[in-house]
NUKE-120096 format. One line per 4 residues: their letters; for each residue x, y, z of C-alpha. Coordinates in nm, 4 decimals, always signed. Layout:
NUKE-120096
a) X:Y:Z  ... .
//
This chain:
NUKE-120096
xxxx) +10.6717:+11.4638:+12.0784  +10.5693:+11.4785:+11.7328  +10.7401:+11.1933:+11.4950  +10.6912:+11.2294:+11.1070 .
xxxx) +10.7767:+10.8906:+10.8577  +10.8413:+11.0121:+10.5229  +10.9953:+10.8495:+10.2289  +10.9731:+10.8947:+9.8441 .
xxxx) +11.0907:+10.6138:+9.6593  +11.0815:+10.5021:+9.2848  +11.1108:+10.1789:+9.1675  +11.2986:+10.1222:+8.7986 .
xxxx) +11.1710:+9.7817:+8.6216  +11.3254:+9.6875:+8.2570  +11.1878:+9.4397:+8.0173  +11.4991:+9.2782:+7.9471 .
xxxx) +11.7242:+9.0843:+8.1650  +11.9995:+9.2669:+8.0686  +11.9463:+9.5260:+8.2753  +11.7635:+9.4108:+8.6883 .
xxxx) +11.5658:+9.6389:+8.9116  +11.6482:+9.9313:+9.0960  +11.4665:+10.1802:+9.3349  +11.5633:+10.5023:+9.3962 .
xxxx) +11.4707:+10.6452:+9.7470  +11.4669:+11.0024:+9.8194  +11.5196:+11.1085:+10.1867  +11.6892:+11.4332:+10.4208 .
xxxx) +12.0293:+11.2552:+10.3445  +12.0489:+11.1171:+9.9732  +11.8929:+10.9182:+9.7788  +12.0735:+10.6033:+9.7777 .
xxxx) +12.0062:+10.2978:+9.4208  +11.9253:+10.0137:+9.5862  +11.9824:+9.7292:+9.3517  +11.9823:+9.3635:+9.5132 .
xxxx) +11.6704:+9.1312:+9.4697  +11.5963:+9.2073:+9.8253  +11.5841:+9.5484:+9.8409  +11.3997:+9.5833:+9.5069 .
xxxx) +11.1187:+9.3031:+9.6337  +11.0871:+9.4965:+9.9451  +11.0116:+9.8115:+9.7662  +10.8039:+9.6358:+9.4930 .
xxxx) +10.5854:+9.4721:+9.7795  +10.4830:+9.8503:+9.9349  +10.4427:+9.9933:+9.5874  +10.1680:+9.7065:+9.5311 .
xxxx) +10.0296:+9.7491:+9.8602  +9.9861:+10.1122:+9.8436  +9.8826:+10.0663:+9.4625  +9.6020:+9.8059:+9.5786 .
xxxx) +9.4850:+10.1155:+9.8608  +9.4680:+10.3901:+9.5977  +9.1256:+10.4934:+9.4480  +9.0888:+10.4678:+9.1350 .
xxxx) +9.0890:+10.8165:+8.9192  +8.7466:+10.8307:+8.8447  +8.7312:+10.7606:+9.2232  +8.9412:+11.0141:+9.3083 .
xxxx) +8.7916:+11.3210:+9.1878  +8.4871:+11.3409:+9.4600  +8.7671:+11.3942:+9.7450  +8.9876:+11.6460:+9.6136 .
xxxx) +8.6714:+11.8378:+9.4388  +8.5665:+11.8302:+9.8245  +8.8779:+11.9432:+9.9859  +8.9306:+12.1742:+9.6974 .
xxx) +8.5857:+12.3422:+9.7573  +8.7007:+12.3529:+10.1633  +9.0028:+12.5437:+10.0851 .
//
């Protein structure tokens, strides 16, 4: 049995108070606004996490030159 996670999610931050957080997650389904501290932190706390995983740019190129070459 073969089980795939995927989810695409995008998370909406404004400068003023006027207007609080939102993410926007794309999935088979929908993509439901999720809007409550809550669910925004949640989201907020992978996006740093995967953020802080990332290579940088620079970092970045050697790989996909690599795979690019492979292809």
């Amino acid at each position: 049995m073969l089980t795939r996670a995927w989810c695409a999610f995008v998370v909406f931050g404004f400068p003023t108070p006027a207007f609080s957080d939102m993410v926007c997650v794309e999935h088979v389904t929908g993509s439901p606004l999720m809007e409550t501290e809550e669910e925004t932190k949640r989201y907020t706390l992978a996006f740093d996490s995967l953020r802080s995983a990332a290579l940088s740019p620079t970092a970045s190129l050697d790989p996909i030159q690599q795979v690019r070459h492979e292809l």
